[in-house]
N, CA, C and O atoms as a Tripos MOL2 file, in Angstrom:
@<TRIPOS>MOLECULE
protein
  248   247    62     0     0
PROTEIN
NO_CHARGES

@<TRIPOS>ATOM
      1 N         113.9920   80.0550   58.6200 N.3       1 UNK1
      2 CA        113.5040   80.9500   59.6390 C.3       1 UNK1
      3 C         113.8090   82.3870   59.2240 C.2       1 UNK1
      4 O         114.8830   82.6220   58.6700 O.2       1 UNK1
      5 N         112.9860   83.2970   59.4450 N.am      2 UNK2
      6 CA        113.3390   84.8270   59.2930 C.3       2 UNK2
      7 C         113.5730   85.4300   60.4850 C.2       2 UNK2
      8 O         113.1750   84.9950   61.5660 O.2       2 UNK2
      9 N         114.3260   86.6030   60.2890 N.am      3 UNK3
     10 CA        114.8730   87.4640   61.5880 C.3       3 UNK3
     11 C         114.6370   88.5010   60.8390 C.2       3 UNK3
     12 O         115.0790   88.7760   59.7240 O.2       3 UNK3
     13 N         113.5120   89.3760   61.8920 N.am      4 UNK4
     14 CA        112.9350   90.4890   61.6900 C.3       4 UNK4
     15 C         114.5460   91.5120   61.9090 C.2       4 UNK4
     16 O         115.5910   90.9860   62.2920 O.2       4 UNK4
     17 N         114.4540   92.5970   61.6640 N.am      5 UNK5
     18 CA        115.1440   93.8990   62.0680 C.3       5 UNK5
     19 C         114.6710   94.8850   62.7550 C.2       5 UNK5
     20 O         114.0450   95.8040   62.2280 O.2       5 UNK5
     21 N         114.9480   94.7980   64.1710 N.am      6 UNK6
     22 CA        114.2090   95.6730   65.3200 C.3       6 UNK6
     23 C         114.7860   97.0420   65.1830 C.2       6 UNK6
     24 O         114.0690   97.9570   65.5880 O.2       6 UNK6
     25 N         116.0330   97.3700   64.6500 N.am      7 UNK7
     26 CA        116.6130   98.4430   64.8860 C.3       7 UNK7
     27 C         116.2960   99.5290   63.4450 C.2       7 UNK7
     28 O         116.5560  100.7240   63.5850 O.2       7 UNK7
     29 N         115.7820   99.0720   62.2180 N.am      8 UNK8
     30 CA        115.7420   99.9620   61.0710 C.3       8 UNK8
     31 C         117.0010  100.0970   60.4470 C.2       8 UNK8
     32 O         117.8310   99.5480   61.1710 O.2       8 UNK8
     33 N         117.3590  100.4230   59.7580 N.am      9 UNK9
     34 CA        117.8600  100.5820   58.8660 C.3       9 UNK9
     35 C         119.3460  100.7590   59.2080 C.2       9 UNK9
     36 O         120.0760   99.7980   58.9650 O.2       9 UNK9
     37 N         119.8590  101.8070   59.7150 N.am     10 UNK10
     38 CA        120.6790  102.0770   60.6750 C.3      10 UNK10
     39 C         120.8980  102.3220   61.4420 C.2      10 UNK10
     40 O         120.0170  102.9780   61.9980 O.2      10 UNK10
     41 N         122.4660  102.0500   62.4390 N.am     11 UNK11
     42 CA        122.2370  101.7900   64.1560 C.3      11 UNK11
     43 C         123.5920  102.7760   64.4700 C.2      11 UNK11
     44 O         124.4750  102.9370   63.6280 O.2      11 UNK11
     45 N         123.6090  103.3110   65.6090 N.am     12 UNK12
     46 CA        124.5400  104.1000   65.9880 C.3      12 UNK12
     47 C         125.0510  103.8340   67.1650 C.2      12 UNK12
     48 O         124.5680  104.0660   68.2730 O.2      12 UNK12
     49 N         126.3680  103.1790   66.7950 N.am     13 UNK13
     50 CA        127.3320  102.4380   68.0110 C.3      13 UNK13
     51 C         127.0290  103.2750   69.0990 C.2      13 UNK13
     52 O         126.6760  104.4490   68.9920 O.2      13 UNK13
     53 N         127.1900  102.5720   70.2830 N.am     14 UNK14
     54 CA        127.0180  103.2640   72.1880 C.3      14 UNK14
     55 C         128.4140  102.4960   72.5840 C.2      14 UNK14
     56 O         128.7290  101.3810   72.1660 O.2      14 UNK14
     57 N         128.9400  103.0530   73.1880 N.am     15 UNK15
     58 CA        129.8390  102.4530   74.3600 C.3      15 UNK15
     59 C         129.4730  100.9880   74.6090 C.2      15 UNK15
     60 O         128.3120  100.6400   74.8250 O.2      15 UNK15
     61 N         130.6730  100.0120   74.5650 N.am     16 UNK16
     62 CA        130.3690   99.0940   75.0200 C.3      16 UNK16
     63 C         129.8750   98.0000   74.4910 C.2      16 UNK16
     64 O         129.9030   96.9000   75.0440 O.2      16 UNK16
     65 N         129.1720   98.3470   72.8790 N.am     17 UNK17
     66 CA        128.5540   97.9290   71.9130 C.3      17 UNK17
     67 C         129.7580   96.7500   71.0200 C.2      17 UNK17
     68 O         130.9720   96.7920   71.2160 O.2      17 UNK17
     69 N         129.2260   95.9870   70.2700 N.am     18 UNK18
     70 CA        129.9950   94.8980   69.7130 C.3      18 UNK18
     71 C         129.1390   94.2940   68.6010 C.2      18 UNK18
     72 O         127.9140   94.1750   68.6200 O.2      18 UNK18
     73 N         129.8580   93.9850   67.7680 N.am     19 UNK19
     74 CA        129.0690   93.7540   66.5570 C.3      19 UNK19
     75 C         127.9000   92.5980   66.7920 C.2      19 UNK19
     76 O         126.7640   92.5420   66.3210 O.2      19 UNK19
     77 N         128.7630   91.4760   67.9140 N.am     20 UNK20
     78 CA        127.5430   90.7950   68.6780 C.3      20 UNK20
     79 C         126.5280   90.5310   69.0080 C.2      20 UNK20
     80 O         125.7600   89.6400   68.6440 O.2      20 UNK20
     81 N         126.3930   91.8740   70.2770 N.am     21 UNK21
     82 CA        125.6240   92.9060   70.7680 C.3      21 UNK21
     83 C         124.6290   93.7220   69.6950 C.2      21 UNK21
     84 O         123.4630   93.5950   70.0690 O.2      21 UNK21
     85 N         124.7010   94.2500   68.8900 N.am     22 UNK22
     86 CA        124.0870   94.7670   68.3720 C.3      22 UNK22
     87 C         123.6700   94.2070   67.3300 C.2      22 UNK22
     88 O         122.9630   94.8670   66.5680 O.2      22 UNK22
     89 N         124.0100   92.7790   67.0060 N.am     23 UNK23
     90 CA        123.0970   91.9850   66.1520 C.3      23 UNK23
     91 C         121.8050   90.9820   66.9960 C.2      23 UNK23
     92 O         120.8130   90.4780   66.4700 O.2      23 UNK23
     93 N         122.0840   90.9410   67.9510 N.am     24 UNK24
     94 CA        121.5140   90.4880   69.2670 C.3      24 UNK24
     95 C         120.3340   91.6520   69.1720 C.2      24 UNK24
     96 O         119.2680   91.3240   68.6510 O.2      24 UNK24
     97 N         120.4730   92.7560   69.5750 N.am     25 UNK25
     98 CA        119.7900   93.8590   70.0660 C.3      25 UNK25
     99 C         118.4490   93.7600   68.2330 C.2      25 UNK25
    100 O         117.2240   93.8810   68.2120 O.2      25 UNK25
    101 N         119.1550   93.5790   67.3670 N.am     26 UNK26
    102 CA        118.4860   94.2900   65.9510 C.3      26 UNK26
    103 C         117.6270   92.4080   65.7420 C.2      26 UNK26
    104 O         116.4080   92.3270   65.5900 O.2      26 UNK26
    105 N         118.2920   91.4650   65.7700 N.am     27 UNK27
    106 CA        117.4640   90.6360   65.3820 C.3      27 UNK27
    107 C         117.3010   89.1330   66.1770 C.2      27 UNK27
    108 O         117.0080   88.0270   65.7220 O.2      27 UNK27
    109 N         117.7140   89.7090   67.9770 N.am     28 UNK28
    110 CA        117.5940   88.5750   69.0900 C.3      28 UNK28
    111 C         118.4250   87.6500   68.8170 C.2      28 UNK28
    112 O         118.4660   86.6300   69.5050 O.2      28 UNK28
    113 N         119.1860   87.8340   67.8250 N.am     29 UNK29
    114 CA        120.6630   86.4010   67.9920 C.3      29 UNK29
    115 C         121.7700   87.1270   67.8610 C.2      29 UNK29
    116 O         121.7620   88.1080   67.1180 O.2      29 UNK29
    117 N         123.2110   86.6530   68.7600 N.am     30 UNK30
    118 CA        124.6280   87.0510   68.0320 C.3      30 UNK30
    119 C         124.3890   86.5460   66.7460 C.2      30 UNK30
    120 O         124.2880   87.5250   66.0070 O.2      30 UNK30
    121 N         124.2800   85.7440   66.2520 N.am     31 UNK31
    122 CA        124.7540   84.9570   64.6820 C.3      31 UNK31
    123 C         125.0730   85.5370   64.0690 C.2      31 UNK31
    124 O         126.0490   85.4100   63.3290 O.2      31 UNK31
    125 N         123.8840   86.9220   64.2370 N.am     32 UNK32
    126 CA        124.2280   87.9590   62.5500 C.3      32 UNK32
    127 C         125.4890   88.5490   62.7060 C.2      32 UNK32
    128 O         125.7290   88.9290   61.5600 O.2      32 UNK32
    129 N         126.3030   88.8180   63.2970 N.am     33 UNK33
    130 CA        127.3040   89.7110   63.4420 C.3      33 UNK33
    131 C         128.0810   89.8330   62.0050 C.2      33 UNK33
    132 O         128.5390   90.8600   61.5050 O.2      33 UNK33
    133 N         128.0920   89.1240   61.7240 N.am     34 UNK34
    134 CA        128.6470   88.9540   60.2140 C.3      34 UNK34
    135 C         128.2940   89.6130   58.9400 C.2      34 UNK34
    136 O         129.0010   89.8660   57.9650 O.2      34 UNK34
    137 N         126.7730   89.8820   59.2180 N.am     35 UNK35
    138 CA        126.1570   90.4010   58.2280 C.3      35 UNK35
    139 C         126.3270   92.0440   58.1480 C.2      35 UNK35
    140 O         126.4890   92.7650   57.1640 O.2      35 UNK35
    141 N         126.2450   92.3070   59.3020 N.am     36 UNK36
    142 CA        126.6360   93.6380   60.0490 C.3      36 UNK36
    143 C         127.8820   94.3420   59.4270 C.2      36 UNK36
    144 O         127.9980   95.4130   58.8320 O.2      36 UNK36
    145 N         128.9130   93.2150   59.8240 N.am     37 UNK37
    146 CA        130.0090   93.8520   59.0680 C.3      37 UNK37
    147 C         130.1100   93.5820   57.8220 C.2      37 UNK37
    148 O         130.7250   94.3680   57.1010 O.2      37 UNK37
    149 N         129.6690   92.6950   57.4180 N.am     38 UNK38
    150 CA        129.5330   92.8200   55.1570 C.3      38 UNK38
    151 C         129.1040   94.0490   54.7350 C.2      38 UNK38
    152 O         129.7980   94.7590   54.0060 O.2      38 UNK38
    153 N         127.5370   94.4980   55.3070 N.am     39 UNK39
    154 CA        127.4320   94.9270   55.2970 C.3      39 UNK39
    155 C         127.8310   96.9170   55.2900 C.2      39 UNK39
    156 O         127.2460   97.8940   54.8210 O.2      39 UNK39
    157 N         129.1710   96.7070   56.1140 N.am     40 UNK40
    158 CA        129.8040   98.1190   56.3250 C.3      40 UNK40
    159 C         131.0030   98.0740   55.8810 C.2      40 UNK40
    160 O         131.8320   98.9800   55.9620 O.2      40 UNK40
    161 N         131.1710   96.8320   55.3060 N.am     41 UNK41
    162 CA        133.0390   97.1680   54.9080 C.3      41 UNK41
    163 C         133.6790   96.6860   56.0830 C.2      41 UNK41
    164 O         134.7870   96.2640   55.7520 O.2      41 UNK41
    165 N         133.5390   96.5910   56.9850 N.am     42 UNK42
    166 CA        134.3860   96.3830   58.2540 C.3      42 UNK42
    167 C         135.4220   94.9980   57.8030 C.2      42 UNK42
    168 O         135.2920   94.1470   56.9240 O.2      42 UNK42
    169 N         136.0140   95.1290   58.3850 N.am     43 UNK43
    170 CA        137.5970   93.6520   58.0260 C.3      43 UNK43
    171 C         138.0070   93.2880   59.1620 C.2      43 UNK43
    172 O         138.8730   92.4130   59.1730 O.2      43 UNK43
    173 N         137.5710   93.7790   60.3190 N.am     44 UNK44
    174 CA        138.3870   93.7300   61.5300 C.3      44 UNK44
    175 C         136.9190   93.5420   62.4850 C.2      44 UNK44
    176 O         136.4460   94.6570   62.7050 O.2      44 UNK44
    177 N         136.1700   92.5350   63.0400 N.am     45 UNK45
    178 CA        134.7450   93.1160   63.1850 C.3      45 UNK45
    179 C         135.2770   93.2970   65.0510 C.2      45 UNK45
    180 O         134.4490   93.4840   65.9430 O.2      45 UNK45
    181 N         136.4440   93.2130   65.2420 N.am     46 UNK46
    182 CA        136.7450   93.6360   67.3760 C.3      46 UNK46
    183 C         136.6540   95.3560   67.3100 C.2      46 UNK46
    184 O         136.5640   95.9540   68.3830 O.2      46 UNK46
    185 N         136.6840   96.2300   65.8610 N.am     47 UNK47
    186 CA        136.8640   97.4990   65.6090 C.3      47 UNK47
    187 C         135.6840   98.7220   65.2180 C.2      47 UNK47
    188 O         135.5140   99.3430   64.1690 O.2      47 UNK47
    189 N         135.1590   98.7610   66.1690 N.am     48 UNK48
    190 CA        133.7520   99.6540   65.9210 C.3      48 UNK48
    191 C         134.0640  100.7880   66.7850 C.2      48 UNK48
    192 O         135.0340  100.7230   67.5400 O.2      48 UNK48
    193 N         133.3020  101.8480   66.7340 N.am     49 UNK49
    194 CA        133.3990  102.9620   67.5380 C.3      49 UNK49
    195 C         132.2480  103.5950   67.8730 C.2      49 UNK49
    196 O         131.2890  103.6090   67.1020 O.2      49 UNK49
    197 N         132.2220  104.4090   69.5190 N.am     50 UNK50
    198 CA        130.9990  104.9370   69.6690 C.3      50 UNK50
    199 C         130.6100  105.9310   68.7350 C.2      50 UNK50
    200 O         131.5380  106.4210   68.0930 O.2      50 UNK50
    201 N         129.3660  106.3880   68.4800 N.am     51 UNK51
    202 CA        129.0490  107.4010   67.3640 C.3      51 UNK51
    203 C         128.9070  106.8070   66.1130 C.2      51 UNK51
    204 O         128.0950  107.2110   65.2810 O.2      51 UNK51
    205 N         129.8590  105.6170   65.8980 N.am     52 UNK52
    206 CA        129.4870  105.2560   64.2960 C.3      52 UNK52
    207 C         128.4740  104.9940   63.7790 C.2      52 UNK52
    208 O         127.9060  104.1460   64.4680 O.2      52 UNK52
    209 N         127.7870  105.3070   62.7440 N.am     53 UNK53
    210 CA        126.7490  104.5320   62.8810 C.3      53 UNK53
    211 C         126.5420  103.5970   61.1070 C.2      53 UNK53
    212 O         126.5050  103.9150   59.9180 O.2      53 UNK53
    213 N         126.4820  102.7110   61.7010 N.am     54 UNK54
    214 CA        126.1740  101.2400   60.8070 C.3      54 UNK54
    215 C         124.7250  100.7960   59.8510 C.2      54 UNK54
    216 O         123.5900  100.6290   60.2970 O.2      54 UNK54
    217 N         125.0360  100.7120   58.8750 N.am     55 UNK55
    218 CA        124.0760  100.3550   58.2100 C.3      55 UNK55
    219 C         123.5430   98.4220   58.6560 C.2      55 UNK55
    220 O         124.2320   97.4030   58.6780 O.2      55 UNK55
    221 N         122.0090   98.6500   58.9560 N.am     56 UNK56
    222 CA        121.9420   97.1180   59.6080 C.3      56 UNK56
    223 C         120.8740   96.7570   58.3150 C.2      56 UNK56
    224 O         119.8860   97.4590   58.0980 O.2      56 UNK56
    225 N         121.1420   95.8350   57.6790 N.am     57 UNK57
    226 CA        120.6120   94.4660   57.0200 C.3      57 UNK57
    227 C         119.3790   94.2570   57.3920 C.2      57 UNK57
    228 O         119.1670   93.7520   58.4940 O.2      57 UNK57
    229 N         118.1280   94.6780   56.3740 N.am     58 UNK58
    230 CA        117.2610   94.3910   56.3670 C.3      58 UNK58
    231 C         116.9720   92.4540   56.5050 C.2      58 UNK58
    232 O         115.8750   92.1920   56.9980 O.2      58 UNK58
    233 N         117.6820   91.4360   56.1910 N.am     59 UNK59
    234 CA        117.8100   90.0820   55.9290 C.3      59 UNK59
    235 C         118.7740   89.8040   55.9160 C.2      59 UNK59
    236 O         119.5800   89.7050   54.9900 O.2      59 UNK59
    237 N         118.9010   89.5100   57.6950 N.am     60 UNK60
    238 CA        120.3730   89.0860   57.3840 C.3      60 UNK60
    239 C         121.0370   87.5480   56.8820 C.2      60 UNK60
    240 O         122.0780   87.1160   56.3870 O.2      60 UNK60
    241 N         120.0100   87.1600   57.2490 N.am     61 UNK61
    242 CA        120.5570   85.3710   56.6090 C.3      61 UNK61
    243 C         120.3760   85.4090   54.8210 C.2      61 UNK61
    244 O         120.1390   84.3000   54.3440 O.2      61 UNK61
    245 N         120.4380   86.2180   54.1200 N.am     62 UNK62
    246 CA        119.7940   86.7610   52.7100 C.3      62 UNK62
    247 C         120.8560   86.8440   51.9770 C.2      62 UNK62
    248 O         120.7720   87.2290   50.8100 O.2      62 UNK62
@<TRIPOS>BOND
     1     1     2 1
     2     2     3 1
     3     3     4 2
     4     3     5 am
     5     5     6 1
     6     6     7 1
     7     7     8 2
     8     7     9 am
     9     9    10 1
    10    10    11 1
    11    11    12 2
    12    11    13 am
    13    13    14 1
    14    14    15 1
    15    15    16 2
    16    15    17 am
    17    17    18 1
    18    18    19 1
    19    19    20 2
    20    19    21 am
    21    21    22 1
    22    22    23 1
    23    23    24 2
    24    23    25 am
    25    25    26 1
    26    26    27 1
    27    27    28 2
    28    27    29 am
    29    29    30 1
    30    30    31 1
    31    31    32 2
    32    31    33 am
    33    33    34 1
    34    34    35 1
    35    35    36 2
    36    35    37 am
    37    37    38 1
    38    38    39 1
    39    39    40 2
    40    39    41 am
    41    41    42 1
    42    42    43 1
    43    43    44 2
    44    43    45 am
    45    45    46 1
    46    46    47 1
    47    47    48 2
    48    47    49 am
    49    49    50 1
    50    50    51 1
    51    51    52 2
    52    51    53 am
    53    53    54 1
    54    54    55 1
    55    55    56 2
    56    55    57 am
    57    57    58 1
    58    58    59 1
    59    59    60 2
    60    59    61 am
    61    61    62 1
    62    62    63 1
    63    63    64 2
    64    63    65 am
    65    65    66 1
    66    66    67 1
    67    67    68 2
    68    67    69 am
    69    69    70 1
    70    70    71 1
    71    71    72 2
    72    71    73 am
    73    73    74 1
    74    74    75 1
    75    75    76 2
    76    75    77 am
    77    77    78 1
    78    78    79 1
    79    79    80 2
    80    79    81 am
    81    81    82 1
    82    82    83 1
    83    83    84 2
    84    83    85 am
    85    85    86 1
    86    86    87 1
    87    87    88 2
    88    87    89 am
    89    89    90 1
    90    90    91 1
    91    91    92 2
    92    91    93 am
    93    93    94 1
    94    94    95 1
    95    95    96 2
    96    95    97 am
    97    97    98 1
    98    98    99 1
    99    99   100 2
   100    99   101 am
   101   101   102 1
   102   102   103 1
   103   103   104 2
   104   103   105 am
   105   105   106 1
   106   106   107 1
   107   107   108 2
   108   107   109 am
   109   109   110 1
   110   110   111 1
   111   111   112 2
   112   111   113 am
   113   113   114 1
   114   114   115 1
   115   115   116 2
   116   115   117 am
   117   117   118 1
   118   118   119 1
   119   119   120 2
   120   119   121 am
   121   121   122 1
   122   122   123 1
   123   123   124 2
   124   123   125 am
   125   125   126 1
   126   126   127 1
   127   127   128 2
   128   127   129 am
   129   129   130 1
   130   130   131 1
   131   131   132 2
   132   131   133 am
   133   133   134 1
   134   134   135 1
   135   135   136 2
   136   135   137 am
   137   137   138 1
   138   138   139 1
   139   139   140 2
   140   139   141 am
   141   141   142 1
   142   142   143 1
   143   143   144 2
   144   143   145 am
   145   145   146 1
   146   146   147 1
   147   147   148 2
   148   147   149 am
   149   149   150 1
   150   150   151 1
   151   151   152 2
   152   151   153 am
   153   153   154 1
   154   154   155 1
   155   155   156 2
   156   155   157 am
   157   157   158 1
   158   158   159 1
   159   159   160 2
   160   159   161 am
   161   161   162 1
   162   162   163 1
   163   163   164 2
   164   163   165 am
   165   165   166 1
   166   166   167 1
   167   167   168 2
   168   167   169 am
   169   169   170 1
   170   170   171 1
   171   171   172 2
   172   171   173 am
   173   173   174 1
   174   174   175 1
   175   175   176 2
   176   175   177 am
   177   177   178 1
   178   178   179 1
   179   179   180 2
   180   179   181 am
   181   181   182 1
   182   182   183 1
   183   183   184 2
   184   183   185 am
   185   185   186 1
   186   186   187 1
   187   187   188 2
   188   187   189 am
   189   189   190 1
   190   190   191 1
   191   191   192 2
   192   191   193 am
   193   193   194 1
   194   194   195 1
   195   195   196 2
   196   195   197 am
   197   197   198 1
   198   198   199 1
   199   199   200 2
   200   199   201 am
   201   201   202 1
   202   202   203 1
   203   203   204 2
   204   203   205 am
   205   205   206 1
   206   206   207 1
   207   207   208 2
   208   207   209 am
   209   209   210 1
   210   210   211 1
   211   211   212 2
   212   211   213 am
   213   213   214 1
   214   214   215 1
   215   215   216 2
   216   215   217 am
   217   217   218 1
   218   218   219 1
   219   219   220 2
   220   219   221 am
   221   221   222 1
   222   222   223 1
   223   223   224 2
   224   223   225 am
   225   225   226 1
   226   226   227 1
   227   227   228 2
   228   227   229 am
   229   229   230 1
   230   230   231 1
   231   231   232 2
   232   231   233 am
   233   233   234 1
   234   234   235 1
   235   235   236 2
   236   235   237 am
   237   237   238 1
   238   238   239 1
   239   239   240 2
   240   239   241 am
   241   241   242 1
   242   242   243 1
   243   243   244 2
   244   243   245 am
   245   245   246 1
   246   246   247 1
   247   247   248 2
@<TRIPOS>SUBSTRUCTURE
     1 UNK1         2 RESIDUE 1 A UNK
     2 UNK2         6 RESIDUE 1 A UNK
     3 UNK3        10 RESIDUE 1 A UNK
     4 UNK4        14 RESIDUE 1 A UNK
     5 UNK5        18 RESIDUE 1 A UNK
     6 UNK6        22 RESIDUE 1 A UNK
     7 UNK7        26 RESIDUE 1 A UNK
     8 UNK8        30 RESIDUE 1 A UNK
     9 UNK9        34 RESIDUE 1 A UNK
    10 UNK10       38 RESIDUE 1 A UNK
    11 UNK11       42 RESIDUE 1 A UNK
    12 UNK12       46 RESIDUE 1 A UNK
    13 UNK13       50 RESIDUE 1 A UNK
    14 UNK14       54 RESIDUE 1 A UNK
    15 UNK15       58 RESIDUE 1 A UNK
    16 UNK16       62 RESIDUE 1 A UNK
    17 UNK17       66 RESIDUE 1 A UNK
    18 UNK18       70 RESIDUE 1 A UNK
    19 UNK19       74 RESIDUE 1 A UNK
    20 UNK20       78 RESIDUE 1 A UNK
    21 UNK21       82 RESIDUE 1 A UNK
    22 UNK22       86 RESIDUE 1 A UNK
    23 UNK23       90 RESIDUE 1 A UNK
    24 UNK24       94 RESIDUE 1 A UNK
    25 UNK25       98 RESIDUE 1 A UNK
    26 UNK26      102 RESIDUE 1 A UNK
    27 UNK27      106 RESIDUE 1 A UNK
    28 UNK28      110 RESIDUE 1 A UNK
    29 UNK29      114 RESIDUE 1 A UNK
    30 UNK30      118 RESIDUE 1 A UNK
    31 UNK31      122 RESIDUE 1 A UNK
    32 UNK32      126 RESIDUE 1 A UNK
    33 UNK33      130 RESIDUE 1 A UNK
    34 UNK34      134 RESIDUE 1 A UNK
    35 UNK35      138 RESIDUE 1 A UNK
    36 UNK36      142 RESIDUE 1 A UNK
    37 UNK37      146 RESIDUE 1 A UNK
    38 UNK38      150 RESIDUE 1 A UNK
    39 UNK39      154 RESIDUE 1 A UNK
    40 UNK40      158 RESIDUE 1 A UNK
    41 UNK41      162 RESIDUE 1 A UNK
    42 UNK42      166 RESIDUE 1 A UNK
    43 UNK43      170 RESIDUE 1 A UNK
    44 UNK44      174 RESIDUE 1 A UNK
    45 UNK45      178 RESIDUE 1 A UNK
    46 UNK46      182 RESIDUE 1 A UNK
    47 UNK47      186 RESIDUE 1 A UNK
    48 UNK48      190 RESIDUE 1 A UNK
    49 UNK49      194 RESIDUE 1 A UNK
    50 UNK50      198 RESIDUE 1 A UNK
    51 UNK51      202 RESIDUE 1 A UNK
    52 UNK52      206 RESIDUE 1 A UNK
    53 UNK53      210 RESIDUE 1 A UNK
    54 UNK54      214 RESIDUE 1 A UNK
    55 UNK55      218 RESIDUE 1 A UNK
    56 UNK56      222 RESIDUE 1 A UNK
    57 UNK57      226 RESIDUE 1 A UNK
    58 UNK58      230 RESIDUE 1 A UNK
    59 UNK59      234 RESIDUE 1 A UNK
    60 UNK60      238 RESIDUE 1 A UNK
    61 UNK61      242 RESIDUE 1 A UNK
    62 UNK62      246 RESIDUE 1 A UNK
């Protein structure tokens, strides 16, 4: 199955936001959350901040 990327390229944390959440928001499932943070270096993925903004995975099951 493919999961499009609704959000482009990169995404810029909001309040409230979770790596979850915003893999939800970019490609309609939590699952990716993972990719999200490979993607950024992250090691800790409970640790994001508003303003940051994240490079999102063109493919994330890829």
């Amino acid at each position: 199955m493919s999961f499009i990327n609704s959000c482009g390229p990169k995404y810029t944390v909001k309040p409230g936001d979770s790596l979850s959440k915003i893999s939800a928001t970019c490609y309609g499932t939590q699952d990716f959350w993972f990719a999200i943070a490979k993607e950024n270096g992250i090691k800790d993925p409970y640790i994001i901040y508003p303003k940051q903004v994240l490079k999102i995975p063109s493919n994330p099951a890829g």
